[in-house]
Each structure stands twice: as structure tokens, then as C-alpha cells.
C-alpha positions in Angstrom: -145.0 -33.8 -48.3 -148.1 -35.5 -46.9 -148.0 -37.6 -44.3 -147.2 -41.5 -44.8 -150.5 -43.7 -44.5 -150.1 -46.1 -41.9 -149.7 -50.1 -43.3 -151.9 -51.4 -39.9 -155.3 -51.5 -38.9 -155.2 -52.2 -35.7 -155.3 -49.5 -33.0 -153.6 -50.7 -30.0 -153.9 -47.6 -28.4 -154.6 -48.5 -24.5 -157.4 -47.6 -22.5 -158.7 -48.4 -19.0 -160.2 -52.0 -20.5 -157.8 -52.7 -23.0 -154.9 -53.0 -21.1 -151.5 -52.4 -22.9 -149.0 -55.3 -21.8 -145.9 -53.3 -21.2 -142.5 -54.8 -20.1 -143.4 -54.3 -16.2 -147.0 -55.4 -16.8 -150.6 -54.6 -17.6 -151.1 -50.1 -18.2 -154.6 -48.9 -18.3 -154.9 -45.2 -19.4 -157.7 -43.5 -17.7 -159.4 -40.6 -20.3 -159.7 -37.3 -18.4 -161.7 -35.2 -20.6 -160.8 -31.2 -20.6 -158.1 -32.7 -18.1 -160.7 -32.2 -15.5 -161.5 -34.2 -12.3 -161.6 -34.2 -9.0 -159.5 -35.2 -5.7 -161.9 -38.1 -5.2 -161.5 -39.5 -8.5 -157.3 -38.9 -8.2 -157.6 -41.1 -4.9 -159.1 -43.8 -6.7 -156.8 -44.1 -8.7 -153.9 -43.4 -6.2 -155.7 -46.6 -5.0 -154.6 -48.4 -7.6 -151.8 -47.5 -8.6 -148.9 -44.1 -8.6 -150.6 -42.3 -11.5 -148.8 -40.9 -14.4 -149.5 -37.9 -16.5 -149.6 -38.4 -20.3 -148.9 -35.4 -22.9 -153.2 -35.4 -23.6 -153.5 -34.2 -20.2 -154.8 -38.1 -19.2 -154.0 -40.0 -16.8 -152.0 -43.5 -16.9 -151.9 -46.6 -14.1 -148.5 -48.9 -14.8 -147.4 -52.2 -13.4 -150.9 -53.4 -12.7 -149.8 -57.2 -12.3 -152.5 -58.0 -9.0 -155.0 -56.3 -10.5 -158.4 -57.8 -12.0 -159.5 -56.1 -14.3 -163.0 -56.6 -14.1 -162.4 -54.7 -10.5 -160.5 -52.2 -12.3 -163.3 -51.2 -14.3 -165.6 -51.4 -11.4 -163.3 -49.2 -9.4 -163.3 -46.4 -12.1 -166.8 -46.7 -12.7 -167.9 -46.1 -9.2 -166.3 -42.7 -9.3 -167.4 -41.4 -12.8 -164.0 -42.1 -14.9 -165.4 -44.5 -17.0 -169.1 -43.5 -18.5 -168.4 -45.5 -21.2 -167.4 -49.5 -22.1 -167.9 -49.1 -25.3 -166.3 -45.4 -25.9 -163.8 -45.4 -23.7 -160.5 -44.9 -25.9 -162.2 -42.3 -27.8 -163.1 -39.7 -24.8 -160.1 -37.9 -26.0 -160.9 -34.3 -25.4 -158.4 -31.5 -25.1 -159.4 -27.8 -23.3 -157.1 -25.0 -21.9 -156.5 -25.8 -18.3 -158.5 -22.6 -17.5 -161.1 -23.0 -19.1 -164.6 -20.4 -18.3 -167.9 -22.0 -18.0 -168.9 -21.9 -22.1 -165.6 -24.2 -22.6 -166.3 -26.9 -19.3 -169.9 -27.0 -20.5 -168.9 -27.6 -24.1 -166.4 -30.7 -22.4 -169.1 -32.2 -20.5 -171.4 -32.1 -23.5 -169.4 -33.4 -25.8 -168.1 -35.9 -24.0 -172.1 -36.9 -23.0 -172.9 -36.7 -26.8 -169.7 -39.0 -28.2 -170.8 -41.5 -25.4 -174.4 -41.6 -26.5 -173.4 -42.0 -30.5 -172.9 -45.8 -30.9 -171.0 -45.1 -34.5 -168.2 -43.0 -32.9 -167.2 -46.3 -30.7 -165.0 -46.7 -34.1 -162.9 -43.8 -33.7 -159.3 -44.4 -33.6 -158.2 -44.4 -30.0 -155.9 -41.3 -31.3 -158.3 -39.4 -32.2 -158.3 -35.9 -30.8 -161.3 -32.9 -30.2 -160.2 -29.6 -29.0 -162.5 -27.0 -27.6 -160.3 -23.8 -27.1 -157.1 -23.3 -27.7 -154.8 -25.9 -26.9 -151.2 -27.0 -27.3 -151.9 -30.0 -29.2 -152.5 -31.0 -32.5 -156.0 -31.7 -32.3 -158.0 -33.6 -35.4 -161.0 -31.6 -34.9 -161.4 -28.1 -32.9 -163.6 -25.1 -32.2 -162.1 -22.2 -31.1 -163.8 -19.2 -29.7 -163.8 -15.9 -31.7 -164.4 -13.8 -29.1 -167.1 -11.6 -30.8 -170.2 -13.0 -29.1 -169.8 -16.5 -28.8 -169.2 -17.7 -32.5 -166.6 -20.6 -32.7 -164.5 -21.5 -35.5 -163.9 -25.6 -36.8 -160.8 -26.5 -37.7 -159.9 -29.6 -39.5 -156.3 -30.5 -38.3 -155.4 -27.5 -38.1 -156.7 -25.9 -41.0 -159.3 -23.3 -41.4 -162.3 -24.0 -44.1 -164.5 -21.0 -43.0 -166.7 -22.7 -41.3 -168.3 -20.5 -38.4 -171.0 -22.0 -35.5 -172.8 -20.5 -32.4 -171.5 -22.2 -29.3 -175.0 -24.1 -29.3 -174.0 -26.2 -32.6 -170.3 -26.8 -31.5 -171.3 -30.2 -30.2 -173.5 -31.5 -33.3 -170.6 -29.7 -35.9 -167.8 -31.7 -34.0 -169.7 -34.9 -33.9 -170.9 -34.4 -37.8 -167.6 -33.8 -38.7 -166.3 -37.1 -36.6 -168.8 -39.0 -38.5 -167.5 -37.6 -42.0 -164.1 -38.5 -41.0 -165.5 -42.5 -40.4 -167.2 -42.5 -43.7 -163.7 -41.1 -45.6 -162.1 -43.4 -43.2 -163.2 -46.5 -45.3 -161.0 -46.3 -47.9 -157.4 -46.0 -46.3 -155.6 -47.1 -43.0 -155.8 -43.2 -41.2 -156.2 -42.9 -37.7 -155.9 -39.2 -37.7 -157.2 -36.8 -40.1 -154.1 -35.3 -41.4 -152.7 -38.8 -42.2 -155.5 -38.8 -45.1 -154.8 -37.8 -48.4 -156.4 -34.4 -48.5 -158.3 -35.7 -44.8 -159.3 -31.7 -43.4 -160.5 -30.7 -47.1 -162.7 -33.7 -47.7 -164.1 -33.7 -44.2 -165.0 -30.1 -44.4 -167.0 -30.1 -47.3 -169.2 -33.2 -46.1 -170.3 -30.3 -43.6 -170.8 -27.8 -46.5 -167.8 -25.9 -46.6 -166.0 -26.1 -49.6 -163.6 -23.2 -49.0 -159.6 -24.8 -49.4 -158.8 -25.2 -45.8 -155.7 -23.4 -45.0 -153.8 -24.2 -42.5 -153.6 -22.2 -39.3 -150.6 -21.3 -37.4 -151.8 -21.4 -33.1 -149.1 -21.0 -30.3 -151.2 -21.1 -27.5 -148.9 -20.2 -24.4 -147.7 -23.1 -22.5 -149.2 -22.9 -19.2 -147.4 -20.9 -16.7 -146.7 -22.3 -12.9 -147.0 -20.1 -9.5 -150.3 -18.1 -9.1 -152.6 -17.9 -12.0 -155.4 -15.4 -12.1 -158.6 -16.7 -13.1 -161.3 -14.9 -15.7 -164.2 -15.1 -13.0 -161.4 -13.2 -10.6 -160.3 -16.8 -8.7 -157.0 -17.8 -8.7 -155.4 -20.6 -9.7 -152.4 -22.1 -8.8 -150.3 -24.3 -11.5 -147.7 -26.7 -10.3 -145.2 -29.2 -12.2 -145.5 -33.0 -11.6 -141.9 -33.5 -12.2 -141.5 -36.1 -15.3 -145.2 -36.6 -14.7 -145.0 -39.2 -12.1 -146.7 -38.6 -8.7 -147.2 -40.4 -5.8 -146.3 -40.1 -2.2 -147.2 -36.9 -0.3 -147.6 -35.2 -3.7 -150.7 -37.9 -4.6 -151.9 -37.3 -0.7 -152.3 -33.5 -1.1 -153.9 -33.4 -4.7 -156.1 -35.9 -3.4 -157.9 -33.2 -0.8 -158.2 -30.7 -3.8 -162.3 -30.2 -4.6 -161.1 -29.9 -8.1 -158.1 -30.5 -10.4 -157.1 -29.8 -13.6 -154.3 -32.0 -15.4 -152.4 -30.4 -18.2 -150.7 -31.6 -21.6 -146.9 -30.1 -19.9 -147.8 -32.9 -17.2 -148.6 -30.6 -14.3 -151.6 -30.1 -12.3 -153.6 -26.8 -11.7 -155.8 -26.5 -8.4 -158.2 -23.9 -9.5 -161.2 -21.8 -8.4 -159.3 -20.0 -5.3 -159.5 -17.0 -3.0 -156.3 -15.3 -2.8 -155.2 -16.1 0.2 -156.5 -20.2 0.0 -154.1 -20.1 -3.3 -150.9 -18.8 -1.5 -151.5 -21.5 1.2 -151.8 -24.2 -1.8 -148.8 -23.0 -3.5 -146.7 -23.4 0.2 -148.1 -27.0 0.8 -147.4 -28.1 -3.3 -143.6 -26.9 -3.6 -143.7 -28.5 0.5 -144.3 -31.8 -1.3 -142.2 -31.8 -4.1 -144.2 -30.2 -7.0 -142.1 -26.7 -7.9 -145.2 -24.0 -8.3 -141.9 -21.1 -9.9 -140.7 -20.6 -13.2 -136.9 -21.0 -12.3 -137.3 -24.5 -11.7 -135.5 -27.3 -13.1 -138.0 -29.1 -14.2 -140.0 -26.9 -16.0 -140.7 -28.1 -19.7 -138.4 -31.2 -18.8 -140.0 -34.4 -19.5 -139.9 -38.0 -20.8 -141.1 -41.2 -22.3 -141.6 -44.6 -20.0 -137.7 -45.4 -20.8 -137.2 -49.3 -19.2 -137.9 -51.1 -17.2 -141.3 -50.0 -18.3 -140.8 -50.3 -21.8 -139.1 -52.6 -23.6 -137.9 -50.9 -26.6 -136.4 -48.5 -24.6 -132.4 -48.1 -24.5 -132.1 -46.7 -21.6 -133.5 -45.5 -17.8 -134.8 -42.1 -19.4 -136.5 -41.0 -16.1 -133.8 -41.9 -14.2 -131.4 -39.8 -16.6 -133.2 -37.4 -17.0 -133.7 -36.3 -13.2 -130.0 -36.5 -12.9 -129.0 -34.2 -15.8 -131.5 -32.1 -16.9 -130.8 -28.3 -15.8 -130.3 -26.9 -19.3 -133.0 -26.3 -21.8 -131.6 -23.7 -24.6 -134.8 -22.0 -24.0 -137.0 -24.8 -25.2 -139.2 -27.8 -23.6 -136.7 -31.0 -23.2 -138.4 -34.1 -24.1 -135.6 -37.7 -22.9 -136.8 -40.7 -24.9 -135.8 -44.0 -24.7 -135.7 -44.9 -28.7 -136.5 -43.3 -32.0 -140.7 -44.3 -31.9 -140.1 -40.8 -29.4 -143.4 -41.6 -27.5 -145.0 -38.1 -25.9 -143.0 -35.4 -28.2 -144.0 -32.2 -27.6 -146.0 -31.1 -31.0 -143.8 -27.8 -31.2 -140.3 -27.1 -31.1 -138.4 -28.8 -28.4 -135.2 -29.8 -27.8 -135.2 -34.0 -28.4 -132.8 -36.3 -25.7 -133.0 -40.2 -27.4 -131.5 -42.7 -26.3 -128.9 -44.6 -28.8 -126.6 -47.8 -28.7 -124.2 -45.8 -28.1 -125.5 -43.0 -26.4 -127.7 -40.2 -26.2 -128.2 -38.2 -29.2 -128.9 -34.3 -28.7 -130.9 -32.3 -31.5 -133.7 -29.6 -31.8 -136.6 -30.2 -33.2 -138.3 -30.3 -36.1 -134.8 -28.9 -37.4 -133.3 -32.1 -36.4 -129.7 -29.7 -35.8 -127.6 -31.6 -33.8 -126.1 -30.2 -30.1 -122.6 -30.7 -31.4 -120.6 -29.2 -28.7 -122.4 -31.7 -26.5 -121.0 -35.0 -25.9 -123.6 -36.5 -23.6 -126.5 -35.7 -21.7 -125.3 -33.9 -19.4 -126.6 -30.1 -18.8 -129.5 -31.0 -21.2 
């Protein structure tokens, strides 16, 4: 069944100038293409605000009541995090979190080329590009072959043969964004699969009229604890419990030459000698971010929930920190109501809030937990 076609036209998706007014004030969600920045940009924000981690591997400022937002933009424009006023919601650009140098390249570009293209300012501000593989459902992707640098484009997931040297990823991905406008014009889609036959039509404006098929990618989550590196570096991968960080967790990342936020909401500290690794892991489990697989957290995390939001039902976070130890072998995602804001894509066990309750199920089943009568040990 295809997707329904959404009834609205405006995107109210937020950004870091259009502010989203939430029940405990004005967010501003900060783009972080390829998840990539620096300690120096982290402390700007830290700055701010306690950042939060978004499931597109962004980052998120909440509660900004004092805050100007002419300064705001000021503030993240001094340190690189805003290249764009006019593109700013659309620098949505997803990579693995250890990425080589083809793939950081191919961010940077990309991100440089969308910026410079003055019709792309109208992509929706949901509107996702992939380069790699990825654990997100990304509009528009190329993924490497690995036989000599050929990428392959696919359109919401689906394959239509198209095949491009790393050189013409850039121009095939903006071409394609550009075919996606044009087919836009006719219905209320703000990604491509939410258009009646969206990843075929696209395709063949780029001259390839094969019948996409669709393309079944499980990109392994990304682990935590030491991670070797291709270029023989090593990484180490850390989770920001329920994606919220701050205190002497905000301090350390801040002192980090380079960070890299991922779509589980944790943080990677890469491009390490052995023995500099091993001292970050000690200092990140010293302030509270678990760098081990046993932890409790892992794959455990959560919508805004109140007071933040006020279609929530409940304190999510707060729930959620008391009760979840229990996964069934899949990610746990708490939400506060049914809009279920941050889902993982894939299959995940779903915590949401009722009237009465919380209401346990898997997902995309939708089987219920029945020998579970609340939240607890979820």
C-alpha cells in the first residue's frame, strides 16, 4: 500500500532560524552534516544551551527563552554551523560515523554544492541524502560498490541501475533533488516515497528507466568501546544516554579535535593511536557516557516527552531512565503519544505513552508485550 499523501504544505520542520515553539520554549535544530564537527563547534553550542542528539545524527538546542535569535545565528555562524540562511533546513546529510576520506569529502562537497544551488532552498526540511551506508531511510543515496570507486543511486531505497564514478556523485544527487522539485509540483510530498510512484519517476528524469526495485540494507548499528579504524586509527564510540548531554560529559567532548554524532544518539571520538583511545574510553564512561556493550542504555532511547512537548502524555525521559533494562534483543524507542517522534526506521521495540498507560508492542508487527503490564523491565 503506498504511502498516504500528506493534506499540508507547510513544512514546519525546525532549523537553527526557524525556531520551533515547543511547550518549554523556542528549539533550534542545528544540521551537522555526515554527523561531523568539532569540539569547538560542540562548545558553542554547549554555550547556548545542553545539546540534544536527534535520530539524523543532528544536533538540537531546547528551552531557548533568553535567547535572541539574531545572536543565535551569529553565534553558529562564527564557528561554521550555519553556511547557509537560506539552506539551512535542507543540509540534511547522513554518512556512516566512520566514514574514509572518499565519503567526508563527498559530505563536504555536497553539502558546498546544495548550499550554492539557490532552487534546492525548497527542499522539504525532511529531506534526506545518504553517502554510504547508513541506518536511515534516506530519499536519495550513493553507496560505494567497492570495485574501484563506482557508486550506486538509490531512490528511497530502491535500485534503478543507475551506476556513477565518485566524481559525478555530487551532480547525480543534486540532479536527482532537482527532478524530485519538478515532480514535486503536483502533490503535497515531502519525501520521495510519499509520491505516487516518487523513486521511479525521479530516476528516469536522470535516464534510467529500469523499474527500481527496492533494496533490502541493514547496515550494522554502530558498536560502542574501541573501534578500529580503515586507515589503522582507532575510534572510540560512546552512548549519550537518551541523547541528552551536558555537564562533565559536554566539558570532555568539548576538548575532542573531532567528533562524530551518530543516528543511535552517541558520539564517536575518532582518528586515535591506541593508547590516546584507551585513555578516552576511561575519561567517557568517568563522566557518564557507557563506551561497553552490556550497558543499559544501549539502543534505549526516547522522544522529548513533557514538559518539552505538549502532546506528550507523559515524562518519557524520566521513565524511561528509571525502567529501561530490558530490550528483547531489539533498540527500545519511549514516546510520549502515537505521532512517535524519532522511531528507529527498523525493527524496535515501541514504549508510548497512553491515557491509561504505557502500551508495549514490537515493531512494524505492532505484537503486543502481553505478559507486560507496565513499563517496567522494558
Amino acid at each position: 500500500m503506498p504511502p498516504p499523501i500528506r493534506q499540508t504544505k507547510v513544512d514546519a520542520c525546525p532549523g537553527a532560524l526557524r525556531l520551533h515553539t515547543a511547550a518549554d520554549g523556542p528549539l533550534a535544530r542545528v544540521r551537522v552534516p555526515g554527523g561531523m564537527l568539532t569540539g569547538t563547534q560542540l562548545a558553542a553550542l554547549g554555550e547556548i544551551g545542553p545539546p540534544e542528539l536527534t535520530s539524523r545524527a543532528n544536533l538540537q538546542l531546547r528551552a531557548l527563552n533568553d535567547v535572541d535569535p539574531t545572536a543565535l545565528a551569529a553565534r553558529l555562524s562564527a564557528v561554521g554551523l550555519l553556511p547557509s540562511s537560506t539552506h539551512e533546513t535542507v543540509r540534511n546529510i547522513a554518512a556512516p560515523p566512520l566514514a574514509g576520506t572518499t565519503l567526508r569529502t563527498l559530505v563536504a562537497d555536497l553539502d558546498r554544492a546544495l548550499c550554492a544551488d539557490p532552487a534546492l532552498a525548497a527542499l522539504p526540511g525532511r529531506f534526506l541524502f545518504a553517502l554510504g551506508d547508513v541506518p536511515l531511510t534516506a530519499d536519495l543515496a550513493a553507496v560505494p560498490l567497492g570495485d574501484g570507486g563506482a557508486f550506486t543511486i538509490l531512490f528511497a531505497g530502491h535500485d534503478a541501475g543507475l551506476r556513477v564514478p565518485a566524481t559525478a556523485v555530487v551532480a547525480t544527487l543534486l540532479a536527482a533533488a532537482h527532478a524530485f522539485l519538478g515532480e514535486r509540483a503536483d502533490v503535497t510530498a515531502w519525501r520521495l516515497h510519499e509520491m505516487p510512484d516518487g523513486p521511479a519517476r525521479v530516476a528516469a528524469k536522470l535516464g534510467a528507466p529500469l523499474t527500481p526495485h527496492p533494496v533490502t540494507r541493514t547496515p550494522e548499528p554502530t558498536g560502542i568501546g574501541l573501534l578500529q579504524q580503515p586507515d589503522g586509527l582507532v575510534a572510540v564510540s560512546a552512548l549519550v544516554p537518551l541523547g541528552m548531554l551536558g555537564g562533565e560529559a559536554l566539558r570532555l567532548l568539548t576538548t575532542a579535535r573531532r567528533l562524530v554524532i551518530t543516528p543511535e544518539r552517541g558520539v564517536v571520538v575518532p582518528d586515535l593511536t591506541p593508547e590516546a583511545a584507551r585513555r578516552w574510553q576511561r575519561r567517557l564512561e568517568d563522566a557518564g557516557l557507557p563506551t561497553t556493550p552490556g550497558s543499559r542504555w544501549t539502543g534505549v532511547t526516547a522522544c522529548a516527552g513533557r514538559p518539552g512537548c505538549a502532546k506528550s502524555l507523559a515524562d518519557v525521559r524520566a521513565d524511561a531512565a528509571a525502567n529501561s533494562e530490558f530490550t528483547d534483543g531489539l533498540p527500545v524507542h519511549w514516546i510520549g503519544c502515537a505521532r512517535g517522534c524519532g522511531s528507529p526506521s527498523g525493527a524496535h521495540v515501541r514504549v508510548e505513552a497512553t491515557p491509561t498507560g504505557y502500551a508495549v508492542t514490537r515493531q512494524p508487527t505492532g505484537e503486543t508485550f502481553d505478559a507486560i503490564a507496565s513499563a517496567r523491565r522494558i
